[in-house]
Each structure stands twice: as C-alpha cells, then as structure tokens.
C-alpha positions as CSV (number, residue, x, y, z in Angstrom):
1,X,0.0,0.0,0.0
2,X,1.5,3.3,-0.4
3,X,0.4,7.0,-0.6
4,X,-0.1,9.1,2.7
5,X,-0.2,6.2,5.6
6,X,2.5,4.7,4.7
7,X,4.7,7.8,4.6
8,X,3.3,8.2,8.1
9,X,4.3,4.9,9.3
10,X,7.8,5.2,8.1
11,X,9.2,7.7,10.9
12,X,7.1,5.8,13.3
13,X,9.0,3.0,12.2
14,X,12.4,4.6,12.0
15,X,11.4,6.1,16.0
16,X,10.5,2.9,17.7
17,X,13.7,1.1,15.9
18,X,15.8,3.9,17.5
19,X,14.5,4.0,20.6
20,X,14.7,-0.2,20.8
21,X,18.4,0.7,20.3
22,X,18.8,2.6,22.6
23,X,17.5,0.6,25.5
24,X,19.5,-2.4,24.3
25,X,22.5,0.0,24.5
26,X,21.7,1.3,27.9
27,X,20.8,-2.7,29.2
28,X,24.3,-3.3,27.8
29,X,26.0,-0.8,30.0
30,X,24.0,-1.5,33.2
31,X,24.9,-5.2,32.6
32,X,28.6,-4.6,32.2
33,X,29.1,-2.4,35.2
34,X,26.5,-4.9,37.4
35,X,29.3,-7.4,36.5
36,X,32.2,-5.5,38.5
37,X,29.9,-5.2,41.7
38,X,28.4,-8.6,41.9
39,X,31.7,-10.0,41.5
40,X,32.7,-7.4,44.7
41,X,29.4,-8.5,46.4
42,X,30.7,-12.4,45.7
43,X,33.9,-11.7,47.8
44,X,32.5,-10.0,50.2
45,X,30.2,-12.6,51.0
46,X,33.4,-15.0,50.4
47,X,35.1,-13.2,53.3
48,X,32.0,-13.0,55.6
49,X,31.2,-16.7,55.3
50,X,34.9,-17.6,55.2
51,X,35.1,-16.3,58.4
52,X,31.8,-17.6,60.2
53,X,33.4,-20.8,59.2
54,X,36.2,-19.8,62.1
55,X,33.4,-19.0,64.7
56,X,32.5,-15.5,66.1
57,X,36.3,-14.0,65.9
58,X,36.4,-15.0,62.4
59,X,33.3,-13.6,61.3
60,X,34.4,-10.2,63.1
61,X,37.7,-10.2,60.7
62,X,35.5,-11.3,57.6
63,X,33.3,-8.8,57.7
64,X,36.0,-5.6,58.5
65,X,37.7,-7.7,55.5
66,X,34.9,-6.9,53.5
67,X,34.0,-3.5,55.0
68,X,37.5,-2.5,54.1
69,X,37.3,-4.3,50.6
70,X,33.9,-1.7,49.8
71,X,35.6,0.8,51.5
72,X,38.5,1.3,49.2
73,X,36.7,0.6,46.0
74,X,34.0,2.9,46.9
75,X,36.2,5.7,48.6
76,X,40.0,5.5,47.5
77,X,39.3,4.5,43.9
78,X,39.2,8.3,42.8
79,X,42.1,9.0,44.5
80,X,44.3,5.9,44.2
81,X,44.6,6.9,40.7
82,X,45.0,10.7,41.0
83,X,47.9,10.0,43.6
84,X,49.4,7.4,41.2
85,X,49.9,9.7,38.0
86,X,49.9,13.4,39.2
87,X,49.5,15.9,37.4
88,X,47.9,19.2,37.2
89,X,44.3,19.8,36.5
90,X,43.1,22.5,34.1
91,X,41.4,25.6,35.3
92,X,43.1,28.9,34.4
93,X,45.3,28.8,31.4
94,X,44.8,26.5,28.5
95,X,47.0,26.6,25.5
96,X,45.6,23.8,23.7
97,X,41.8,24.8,24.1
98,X,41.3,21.3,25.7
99,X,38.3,22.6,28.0
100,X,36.5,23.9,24.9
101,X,36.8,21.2,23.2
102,X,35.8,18.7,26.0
103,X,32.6,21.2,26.3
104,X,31.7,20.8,22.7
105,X,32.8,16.9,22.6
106,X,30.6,16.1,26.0
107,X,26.9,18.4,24.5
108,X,27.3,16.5,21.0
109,X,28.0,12.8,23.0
110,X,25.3,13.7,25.9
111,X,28.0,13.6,29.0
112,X,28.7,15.5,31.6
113,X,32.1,17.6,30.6
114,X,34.7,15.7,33.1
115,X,38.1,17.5,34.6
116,X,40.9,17.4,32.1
117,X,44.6,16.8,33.6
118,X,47.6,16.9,32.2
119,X,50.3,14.5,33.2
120,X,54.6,14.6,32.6
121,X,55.3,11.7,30.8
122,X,57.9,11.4,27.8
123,X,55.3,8.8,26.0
124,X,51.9,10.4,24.4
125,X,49.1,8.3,26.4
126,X,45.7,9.2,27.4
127,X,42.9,7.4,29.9
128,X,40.2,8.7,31.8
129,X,39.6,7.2,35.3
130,X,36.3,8.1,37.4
131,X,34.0,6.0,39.9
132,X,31.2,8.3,39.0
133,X,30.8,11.2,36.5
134,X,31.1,14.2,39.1
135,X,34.5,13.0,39.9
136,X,35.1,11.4,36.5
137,X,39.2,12.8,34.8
138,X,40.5,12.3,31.8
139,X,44.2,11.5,31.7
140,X,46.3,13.5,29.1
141,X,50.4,13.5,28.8
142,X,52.0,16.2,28.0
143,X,53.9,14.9,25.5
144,X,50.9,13.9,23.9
145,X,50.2,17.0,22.9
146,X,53.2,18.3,21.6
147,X,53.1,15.3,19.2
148,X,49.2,14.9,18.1
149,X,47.6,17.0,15.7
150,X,44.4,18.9,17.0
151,X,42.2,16.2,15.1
152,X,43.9,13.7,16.5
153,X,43.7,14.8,20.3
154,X,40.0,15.0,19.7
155,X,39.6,12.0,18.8
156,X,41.3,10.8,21.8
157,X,38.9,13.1,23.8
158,X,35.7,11.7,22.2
159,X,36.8,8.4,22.8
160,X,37.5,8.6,26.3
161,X,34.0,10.5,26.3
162,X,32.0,7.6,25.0
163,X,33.9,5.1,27.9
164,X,32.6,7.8,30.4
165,X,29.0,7.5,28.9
166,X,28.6,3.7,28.6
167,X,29.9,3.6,32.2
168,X,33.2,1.4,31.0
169,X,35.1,4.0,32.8
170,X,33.1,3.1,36.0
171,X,33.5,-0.3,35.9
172,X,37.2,-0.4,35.1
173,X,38.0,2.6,37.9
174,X,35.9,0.1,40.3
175,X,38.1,-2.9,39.7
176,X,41.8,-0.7,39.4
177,X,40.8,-0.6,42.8
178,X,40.4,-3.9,43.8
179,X,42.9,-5.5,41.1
180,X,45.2,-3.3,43.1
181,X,44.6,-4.7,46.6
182,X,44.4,-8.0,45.4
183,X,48.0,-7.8,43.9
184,X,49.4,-5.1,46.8
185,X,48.5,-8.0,49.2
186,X,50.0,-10.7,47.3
187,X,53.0,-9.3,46.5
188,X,53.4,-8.6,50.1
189,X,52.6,-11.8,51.3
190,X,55.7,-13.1,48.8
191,X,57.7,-10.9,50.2
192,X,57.3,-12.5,53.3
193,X,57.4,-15.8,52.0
194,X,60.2,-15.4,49.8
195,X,62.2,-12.9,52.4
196,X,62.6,-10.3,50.0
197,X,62.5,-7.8,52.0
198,X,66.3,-8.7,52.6
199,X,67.4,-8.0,49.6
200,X,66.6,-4.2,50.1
201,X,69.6,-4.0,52.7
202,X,71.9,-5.9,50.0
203,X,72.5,-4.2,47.0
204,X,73.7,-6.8,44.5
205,X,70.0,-8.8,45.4
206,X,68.6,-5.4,45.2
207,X,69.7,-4.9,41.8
208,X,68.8,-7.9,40.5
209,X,65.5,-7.2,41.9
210,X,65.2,-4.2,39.9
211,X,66.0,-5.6,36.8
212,X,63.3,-8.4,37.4
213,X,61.1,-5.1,37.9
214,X,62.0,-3.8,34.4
215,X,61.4,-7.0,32.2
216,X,58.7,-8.7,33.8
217,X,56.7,-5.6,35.8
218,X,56.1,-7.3,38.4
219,X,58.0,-9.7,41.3
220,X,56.6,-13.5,40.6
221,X,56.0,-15.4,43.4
222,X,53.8,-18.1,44.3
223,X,51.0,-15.7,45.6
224,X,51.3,-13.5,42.7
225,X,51.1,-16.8,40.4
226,X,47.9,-18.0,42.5
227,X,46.1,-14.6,42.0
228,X,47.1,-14.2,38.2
229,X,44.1,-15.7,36.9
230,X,41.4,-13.8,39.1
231,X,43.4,-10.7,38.5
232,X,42.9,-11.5,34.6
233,X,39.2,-12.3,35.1
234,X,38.2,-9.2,37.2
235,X,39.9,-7.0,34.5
236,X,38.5,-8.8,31.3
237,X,34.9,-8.6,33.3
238,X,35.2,-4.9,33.5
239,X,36.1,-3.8,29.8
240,X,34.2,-5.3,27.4
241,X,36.5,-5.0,24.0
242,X,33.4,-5.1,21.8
243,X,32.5,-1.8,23.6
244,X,36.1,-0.8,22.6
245,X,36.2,-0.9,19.5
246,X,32.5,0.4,19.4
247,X,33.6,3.5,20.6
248,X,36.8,3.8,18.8
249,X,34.3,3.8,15.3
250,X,31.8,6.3,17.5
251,X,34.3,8.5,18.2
252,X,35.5,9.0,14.5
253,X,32.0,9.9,13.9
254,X,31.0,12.1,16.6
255,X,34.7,14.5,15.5
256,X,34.2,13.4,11.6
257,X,37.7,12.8,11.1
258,X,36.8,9.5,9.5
259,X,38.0,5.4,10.4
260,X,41.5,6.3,8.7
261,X,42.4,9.3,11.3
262,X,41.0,7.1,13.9
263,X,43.1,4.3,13.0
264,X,46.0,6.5,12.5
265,X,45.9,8.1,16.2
266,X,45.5,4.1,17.7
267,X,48.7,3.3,15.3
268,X,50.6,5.8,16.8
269,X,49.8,5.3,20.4
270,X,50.4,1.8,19.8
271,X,53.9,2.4,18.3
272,X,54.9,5.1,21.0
273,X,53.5,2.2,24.1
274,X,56.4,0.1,22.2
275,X,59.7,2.3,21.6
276,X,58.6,4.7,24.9
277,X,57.0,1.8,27.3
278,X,54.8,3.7,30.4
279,X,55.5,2.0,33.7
280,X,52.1,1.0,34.8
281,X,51.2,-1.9,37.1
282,X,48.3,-4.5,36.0
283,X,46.0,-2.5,38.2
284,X,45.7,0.4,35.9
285,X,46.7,-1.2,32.2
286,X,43.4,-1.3,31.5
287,X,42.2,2.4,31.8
288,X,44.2,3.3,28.9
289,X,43.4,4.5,25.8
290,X,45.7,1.6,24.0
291,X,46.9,-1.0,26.1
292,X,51.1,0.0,27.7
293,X,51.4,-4.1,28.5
294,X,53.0,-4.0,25.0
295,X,56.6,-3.7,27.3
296,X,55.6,-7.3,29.1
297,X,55.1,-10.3,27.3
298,X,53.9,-12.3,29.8
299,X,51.0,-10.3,31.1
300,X,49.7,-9.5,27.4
301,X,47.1,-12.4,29.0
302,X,45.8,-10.1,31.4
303,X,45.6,-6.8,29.0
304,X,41.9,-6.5,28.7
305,X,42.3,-4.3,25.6
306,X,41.6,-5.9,21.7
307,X,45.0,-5.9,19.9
308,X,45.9,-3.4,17.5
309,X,45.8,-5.1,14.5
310,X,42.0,-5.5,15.7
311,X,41.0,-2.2,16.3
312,X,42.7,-1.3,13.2
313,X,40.8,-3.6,10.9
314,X,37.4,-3.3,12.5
315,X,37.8,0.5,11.8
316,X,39.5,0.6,8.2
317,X,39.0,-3.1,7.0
318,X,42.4,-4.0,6.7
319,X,45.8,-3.6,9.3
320,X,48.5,-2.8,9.2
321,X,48.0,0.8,7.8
C-alpha cells in the first residue's frame, strides 16, 4: 500500500527502531558495570562466610575484610589513581583549548564535561579514570600533545568521552581498585614468603630485583602466580572489547575525522607504548586509551584491551595501515 499512511508509518518506524536501540545500548551498559559489583558483592560474601566458618572471631575479621574491601573501592578508587599519576588539573590557562573542546565533545555525545589533567610523561598516552561522572578525569600526557595534531587529540577526547557514557570507565575505575589490593596483598605476602625484604639492605640482590622489575613488571611469586588468573578475570569482566572498539568507530564519527584518522591516532599510540614503554602496574593497564602491556610479554594475558591489528581492521578493514 503506499500514498499518505505509509509515509506516516515510516518515521514511526524509524522512532521505535531507535528507541529499541537505545535501550539495548543502555541494558548493555548496566549489565557490564552490574558485573564489576556482583563480583565485589561475591567476595565480600566470600570473606563474611569464610570467616563464620572460624566462629565468632572470624566472622568479626570477615566482615571488616569486607568492610574494608567496599571501603576502598568505593572511597579511595578516585584517589588511588589521582595519587598514582599526578598531574595538574586544568582551570586557568589552557594553551591547547582542551576545555573547549571537551565542552563541545561532552553536549554533541550527551556527557557531563569531566576534569581534564595533564600529566609529565615522555610517552603520548591518554585514559580517563572516574568511579562516578562528578569526579570522573581524563588523563592527558604532556607529551601527547606536543606530538598529536588537533584532530587527532579530539579523537582521543571523544573516545574517552563515549567510555565515560557507557559507564566502562566506571567499571574499570571500580576494579583498578580492587585489582590493586588483590596484587598489593600478594606481593606482600611473597615478600614474606620469599624474604625479600632482605634484599633491600643488600645491593647486588637489590639490583637484581630491579631488573626483574623492568622486564617482567612485576616480582613473581607463588602468591602472585595464584592470583594471576582472578586478576585477569576481574579486569577482562570490567572492559568489554566489543565496547572498545564500538567506541573507537563512535568516536571518529562524533569529531568526523573518518576510520583512517581514527586508525592513524591508535597506530601511533600503539607504536609510542612500544619504543617509549609507560610503567604501569596490572592494576591500571586497562584504563588506557591503548593497552602499555605491550613492554611485558607475559602479562599480554591479562591486557583486557583488543589488539591493535584489531581495532585497526574493524575500523578501516584492513591492518596494518
């Protein structure tokens, strides 16, 4: 049938497809961040009943186990990260226009405009870290700007905008947290084992220690082998790379600079993670823009990132560039 109905039921076709889309987006979100905090409510329900197993005492110390496990997830998340790469914050004088941008980026995505802060670091890198959006930062290094074209920092901006609005920022800021206690404690716990903590009154075994530091990022020990793979569970459970790479194509067309700039800002990050390597701990690898595991082998496991040659084809069809 055509003629004047069926001109009217096209938009109302094209209006209820949209908004169908919409919710499955929003579901999508919800259920990715509802993973992170049942899998914090499983533990601490794993430490209360752990510790009613023990009696009366031991349910005491499960439950301020617990308490203390919400406690710095919900309270020191924010600031865990803001002490761990400092930097100053935006507010008076802004060479690069960043705040104007962010503005214009954050009205066109629907997001609340986050803090923008500007890190020293002699490798370009970029992240944005936030339990919630009134506290919600994105991570810019200084030498990232000196090196990126305008188009190219905006598209780095828009992405990180899109992580803030799907909540993947959330989720990963909630387990940095916990994927930081986790491996704090078990690195401790080898040090006692292991009686490392000699070693830093010896400075031969304190070197060696150091160079064990720079190839592998981390200490290995039997604790920090047993926690591996819930360390690489809780991070993959937080970033969901089909979300990734969703937002690296969203962000090309929310700045219309097109899949090949896109592509071309991830190659480059990419290459500078590899000749300049970022120290970052497992904790916080997954925050980033592209993935600075590149400089460990053996964790490349727990990088919850898609690999570049991924990204890069799901964006222009092909890789390498």
């Amino acid at each position: 049938m055509t003629g004047p109905q069926t001109q009217i039921r096209r938009p109302q076709k094209w209006r209820v497809q949209i908004k169908n889309l919409w919710f499955s987006a929003r579901r999508s979100d919800a259920l990715r961040t509802a993973k992170v905090w049942v899998v914090l409510a499983a533990i601490s329900f794993g430490l209360i009943f752990g510790g009613h197993a023990m009696g009366r005492f031991g349910l005491l110390v499960g439950f301020l186990m617990a308490l203390t496990v919400n406690s710095i997830v919900y309270f020191y998340a924010d600031f865990r990260i803001a002490g761990l790469f400092s930097g100053h914050e935006l507010e008076g004088q802004d060479p690069w226009g960043l705040r104007r941008q962010v503005k214009e980026l954050a009205r066109a995505i629907g997001v609340r405009a986050p803090a923008i802060v500007v890190i020293r670091s002699a490798t370009p890198l970029a992240f944005s870290a936030g339990l919630i959006p009134q506290q919600a930062r994105i991570y810019l290094s200084d030498e990232l700007l000196k090196r990126f074209k305008n188009d190219e920092v905006r598209i780095v901006l828009a992405y990180e905008l899109h992580r803030l609005k799907t909540q993947q920022t959330s989720s990963a800021t909630a387990v940095s947290a916990l994927v930081g206690l986790i491996t704090l404690t078990a690195s401790f716990v080898d040090d006692v084992i292991l009686f490392r903590w000699i070693g830093d009154f010896i400075p031969k075994i304190r070197a060696k220690r150091e160079t064990l530091l720079k190839h592998a990022g981390v200490l290995i020990g039997p604790m920090t082998l047993l926690v591996s793979p819930l360390v690489a569970l809780l991070v993959r459970l937080s970033v969901s790379r089909k979300a990734l790479i969703t937002s690296d194509r969203l962000a090309g067309e929310t700045t219309r600079a097109g899949a090949g700039t896109v592509a071309r800002t991830l190659w480059k990050l990419d290459s500078y993670a590899k000749t300049r390597p970022f120290p970052v701990n497992l904790a916080e690898a997954h925050l980033f823009t592209v993935s600075p595991l590149t400089r460990y082998p053996m964790w490349k496991f727990a990088s919850a990132q898609p690999p570049i040659e991924a990204r890069l084809k799901a964006l222009t069809g092909y890789e390498p560039l």
